[in-house]
ROGUSE-353664 format. One record per atom (N, C-alpha, C): atom name; x, y, z. Coordinates in steps of 0.05 Angstrom, whole numbers, plus 5000, padded with zeros to 4 digits. Example, Ala and Ser with C-alpha at 12.3 -4.5 7.8 and 13.67 -1.06 7.14 Angstrom:
BEGIN
+------+------+------+------+
| atom |    X |    Y |    Z |
+------+------+------+------+
|    N | 5264 | 4886 | 5156 |
|   CA | 5246 | 4910 | 5156 |
|    C | 5264 | 4934 | 5156 |
|    N | 5257 | 4955 | 5142 |
|   CA | 5273 | 4979 | 5143 |
|    C | 5258 | 5001 | 5157 |
+------+------+------+------+
END
This chain:
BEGIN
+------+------+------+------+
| atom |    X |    Y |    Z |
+------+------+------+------+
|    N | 6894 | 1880 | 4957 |
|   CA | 6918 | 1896 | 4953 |
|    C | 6916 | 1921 | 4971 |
|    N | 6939 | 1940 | 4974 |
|   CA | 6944 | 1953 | 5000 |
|    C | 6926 | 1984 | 4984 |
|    N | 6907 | 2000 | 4999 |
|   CA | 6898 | 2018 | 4981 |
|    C | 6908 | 2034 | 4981 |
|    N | 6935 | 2043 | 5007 |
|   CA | 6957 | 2064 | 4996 |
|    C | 6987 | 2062 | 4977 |
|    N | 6980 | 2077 | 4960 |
|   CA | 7002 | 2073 | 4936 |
|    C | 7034 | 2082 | 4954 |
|    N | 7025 | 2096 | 4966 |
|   CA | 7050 | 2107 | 4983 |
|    C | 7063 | 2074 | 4997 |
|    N | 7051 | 2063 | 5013 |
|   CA | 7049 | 2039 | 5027 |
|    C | 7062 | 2020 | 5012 |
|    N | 7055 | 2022 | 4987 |
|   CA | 7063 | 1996 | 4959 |
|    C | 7089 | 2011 | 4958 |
|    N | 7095 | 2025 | 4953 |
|   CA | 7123 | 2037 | 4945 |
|    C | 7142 | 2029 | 4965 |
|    N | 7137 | 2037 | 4986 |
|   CA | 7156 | 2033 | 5010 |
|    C | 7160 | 2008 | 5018 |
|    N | 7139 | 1982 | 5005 |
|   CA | 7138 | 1950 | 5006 |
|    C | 7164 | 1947 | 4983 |
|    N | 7155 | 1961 | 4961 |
|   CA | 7172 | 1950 | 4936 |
|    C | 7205 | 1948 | 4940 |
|    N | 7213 | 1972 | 4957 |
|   CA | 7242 | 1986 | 4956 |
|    C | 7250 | 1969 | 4991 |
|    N | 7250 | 1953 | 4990 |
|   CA | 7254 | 1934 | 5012 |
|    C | 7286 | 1927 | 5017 |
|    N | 7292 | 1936 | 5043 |
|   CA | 7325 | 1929 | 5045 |
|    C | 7341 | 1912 | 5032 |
|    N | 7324 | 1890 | 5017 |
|   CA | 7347 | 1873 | 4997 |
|    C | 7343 | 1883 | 4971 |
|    N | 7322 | 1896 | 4963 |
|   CA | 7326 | 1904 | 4942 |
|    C | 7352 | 1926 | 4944 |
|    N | 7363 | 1943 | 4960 |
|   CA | 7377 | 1969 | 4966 |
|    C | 7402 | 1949 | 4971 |
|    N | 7403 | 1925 | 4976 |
|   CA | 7422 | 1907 | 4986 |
|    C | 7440 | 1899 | 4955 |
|    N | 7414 | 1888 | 4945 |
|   CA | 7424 | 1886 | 4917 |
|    C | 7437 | 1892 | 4899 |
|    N | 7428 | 1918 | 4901 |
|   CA | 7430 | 1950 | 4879 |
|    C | 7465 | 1950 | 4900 |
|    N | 7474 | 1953 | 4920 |
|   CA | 7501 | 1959 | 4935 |
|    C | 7513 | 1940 | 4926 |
|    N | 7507 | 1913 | 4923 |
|   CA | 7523 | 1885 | 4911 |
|    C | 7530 | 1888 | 4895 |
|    N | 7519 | 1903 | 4866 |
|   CA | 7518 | 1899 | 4836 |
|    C | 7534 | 1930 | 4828 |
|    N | 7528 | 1951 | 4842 |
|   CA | 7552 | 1966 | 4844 |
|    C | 7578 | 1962 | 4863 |
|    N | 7581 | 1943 | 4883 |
|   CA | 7604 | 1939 | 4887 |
|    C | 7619 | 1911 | 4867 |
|    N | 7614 | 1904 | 4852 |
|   CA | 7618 | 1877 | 4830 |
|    C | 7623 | 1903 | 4814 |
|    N | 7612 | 1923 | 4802 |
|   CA | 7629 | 1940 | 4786 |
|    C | 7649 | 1948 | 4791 |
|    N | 7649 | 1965 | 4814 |
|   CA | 7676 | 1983 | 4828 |
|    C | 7690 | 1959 | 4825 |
|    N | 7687 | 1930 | 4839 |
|   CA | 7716 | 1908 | 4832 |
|    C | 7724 | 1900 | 4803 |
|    N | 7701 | 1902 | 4787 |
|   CA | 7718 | 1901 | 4751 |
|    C | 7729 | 1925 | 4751 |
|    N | 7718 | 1941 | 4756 |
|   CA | 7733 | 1965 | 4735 |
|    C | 7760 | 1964 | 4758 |
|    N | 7762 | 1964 | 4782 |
|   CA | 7785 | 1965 | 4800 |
|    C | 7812 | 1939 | 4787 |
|    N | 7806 | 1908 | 4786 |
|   CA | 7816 | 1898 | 4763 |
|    C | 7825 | 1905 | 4743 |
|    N | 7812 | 1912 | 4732 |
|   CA | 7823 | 1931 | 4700 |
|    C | 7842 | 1950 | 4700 |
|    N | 7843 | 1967 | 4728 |
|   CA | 7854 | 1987 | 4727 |
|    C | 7882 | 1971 | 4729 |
|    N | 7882 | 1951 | 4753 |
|   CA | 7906 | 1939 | 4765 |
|    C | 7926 | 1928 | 4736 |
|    N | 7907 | 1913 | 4725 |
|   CA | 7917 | 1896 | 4697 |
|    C | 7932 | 1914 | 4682 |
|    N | 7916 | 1944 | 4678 |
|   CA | 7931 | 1958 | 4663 |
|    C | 7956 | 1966 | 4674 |
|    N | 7957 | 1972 | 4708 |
|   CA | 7980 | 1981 | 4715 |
|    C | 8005 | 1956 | 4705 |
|    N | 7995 | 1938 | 4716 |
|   CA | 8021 | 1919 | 4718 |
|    C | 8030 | 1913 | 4688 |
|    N | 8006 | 1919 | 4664 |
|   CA | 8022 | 1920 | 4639 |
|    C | 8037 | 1935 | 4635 |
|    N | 8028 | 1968 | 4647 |
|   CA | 8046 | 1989 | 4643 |
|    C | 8075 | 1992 | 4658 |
|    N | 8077 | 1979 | 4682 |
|   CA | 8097 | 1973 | 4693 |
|    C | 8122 | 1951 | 4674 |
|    N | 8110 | 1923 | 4663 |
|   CA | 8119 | 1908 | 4654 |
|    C | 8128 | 1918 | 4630 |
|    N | 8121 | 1937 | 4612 |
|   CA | 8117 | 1953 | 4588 |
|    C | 8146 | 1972 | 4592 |
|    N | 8152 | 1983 | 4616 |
|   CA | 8169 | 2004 | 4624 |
|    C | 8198 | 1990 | 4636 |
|    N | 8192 | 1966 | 4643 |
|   CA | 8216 | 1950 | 4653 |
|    C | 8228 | 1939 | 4630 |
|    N | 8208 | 1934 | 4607 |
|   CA | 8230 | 1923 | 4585 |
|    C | 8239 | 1940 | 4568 |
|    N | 8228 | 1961 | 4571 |
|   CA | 8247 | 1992 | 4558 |
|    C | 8266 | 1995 | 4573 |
|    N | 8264 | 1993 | 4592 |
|   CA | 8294 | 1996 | 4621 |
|    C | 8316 | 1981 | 4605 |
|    N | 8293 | 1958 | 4608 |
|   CA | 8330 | 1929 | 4598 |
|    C | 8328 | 1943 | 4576 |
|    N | 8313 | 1953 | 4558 |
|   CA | 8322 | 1950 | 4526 |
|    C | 8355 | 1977 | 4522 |
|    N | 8340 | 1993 | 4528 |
|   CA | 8363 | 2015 | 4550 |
|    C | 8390 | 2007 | 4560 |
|    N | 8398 | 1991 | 4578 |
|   CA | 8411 | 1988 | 4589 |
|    C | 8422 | 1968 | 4573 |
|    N | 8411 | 1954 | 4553 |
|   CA | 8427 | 1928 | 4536 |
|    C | 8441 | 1960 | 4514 |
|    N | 8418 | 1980 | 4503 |
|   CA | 8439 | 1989 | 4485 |
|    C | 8459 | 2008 | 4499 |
|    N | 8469 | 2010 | 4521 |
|   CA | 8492 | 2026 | 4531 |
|    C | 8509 | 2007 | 4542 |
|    N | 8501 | 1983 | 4543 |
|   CA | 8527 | 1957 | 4544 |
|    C | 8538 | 1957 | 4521 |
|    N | 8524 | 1956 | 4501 |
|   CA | 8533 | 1956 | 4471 |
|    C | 8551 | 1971 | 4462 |
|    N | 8537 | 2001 | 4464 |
|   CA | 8555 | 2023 | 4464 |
|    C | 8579 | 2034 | 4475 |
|    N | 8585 | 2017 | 4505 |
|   CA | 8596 | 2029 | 4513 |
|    C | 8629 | 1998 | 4498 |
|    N | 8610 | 1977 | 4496 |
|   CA | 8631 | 1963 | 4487 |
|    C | 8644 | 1966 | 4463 |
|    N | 8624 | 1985 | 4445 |
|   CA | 8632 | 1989 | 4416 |
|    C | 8662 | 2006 | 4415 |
|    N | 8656 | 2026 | 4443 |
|   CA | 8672 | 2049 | 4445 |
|    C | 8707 | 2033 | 4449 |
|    N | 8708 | 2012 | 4463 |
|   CA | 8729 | 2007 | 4469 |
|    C | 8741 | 1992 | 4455 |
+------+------+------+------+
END
């Protein structure tokens, strides 16, 4: 075995290991980036059927009026 500990260290932390560790945090950043998207488009979808729900009760209203 190598008798500098310094030497072992700098073997251990080897460009795919640093490759890896960048993979497995970019697989996070894409879930949580997902998640975020999912939530928008619910919140979008969430806000469009308040629109129609809106706009059905002032058809209503406005038909009641006449």
């Amino acid at each position: 075995m190598l008798a500098n500990p310094n030497l072992r260290a700098l073997i251990r932390i080897t460009p795919m290991h640093l490759h890896g560790k960048q993979n497995m945090a970019q697989a996070a950043n894409r879930v949580v980036r997902r998640a975020q998207l999912q939530n928008a488009r619910f919140r979008v979808k969430m806000a469009q059927a308040a629109l129609e729900n809106l706009r059905e009760l002032e058809n209503h209203s406005a038909a009641a009026k006449d």
